[in-house]
C-alpha positions, 0 to 999 in steps of 0.5 A: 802961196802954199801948194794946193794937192789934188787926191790924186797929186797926192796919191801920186807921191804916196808910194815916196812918201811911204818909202821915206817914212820907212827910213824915218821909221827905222832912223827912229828906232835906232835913235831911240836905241843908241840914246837909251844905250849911250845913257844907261850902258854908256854905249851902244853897238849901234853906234856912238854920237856921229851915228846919232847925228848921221841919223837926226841929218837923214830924218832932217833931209827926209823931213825937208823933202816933204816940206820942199813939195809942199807936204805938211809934216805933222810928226814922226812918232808916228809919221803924220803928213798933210797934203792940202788940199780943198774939198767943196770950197772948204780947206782941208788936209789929205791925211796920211798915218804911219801904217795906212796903206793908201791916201784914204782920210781927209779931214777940215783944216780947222779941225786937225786930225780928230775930224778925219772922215774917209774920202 
């Protein structure tokens, strides 16, 4: 069975994840960069292809450490992560956004995240 967050489980391990998000959020940028460079200028000074796939390997290892805790990871541009949780018997997500400062939103798991409401 997939893990069950409380709030504060998952308030609990925000400060990593927003440390993690951090790296993915720069890998990111230079990931973008070095593409846009390698193809418009043919090089990058950020690196060439083994840069490239050292950063993809870090946001993957990242990624893979959510995953493995049991957190939902909904994208990366911005960083989006689920942990689930259950409110009043209803399934839902505790939902965190790239920017957000603390775990503060939830919203139905069928719902997703157009029906955030505040915790």
């Amino acid at each position: 069975m997939d893990r069950i967050f409380t709030v504060d489980e998952a308030r609990s391990l925000l400060p990593g994840v927003i440390e993690d998000a951090q790296e993915v959020i720069a890998a990111r940028a230079d990931l973008a960069e070095i593409t846009f460079d390698r193809q418009a200028k043919g090089g990058s000074e950020l690196g060439g292809l083994p840069e490239l796939k050292a950063l993809q390997a870090r946001i993957e290892e990242i990624l893979s450490g959510w995953t493995d805790q049991g957190i939902e990871v909904k994208g990366i541009a911005p960083v989006l992560v689920d942990f689930p949780a259950m409110r009043e018997g209803v399934s839902v997500r505790l939902c965190w956004i790239e920017g957000e400062r603390e775990l503060a939103w939830y919203h139905r798991t069928d719902l997703g995240f157009a029906g955030r409401r505040p915790l």
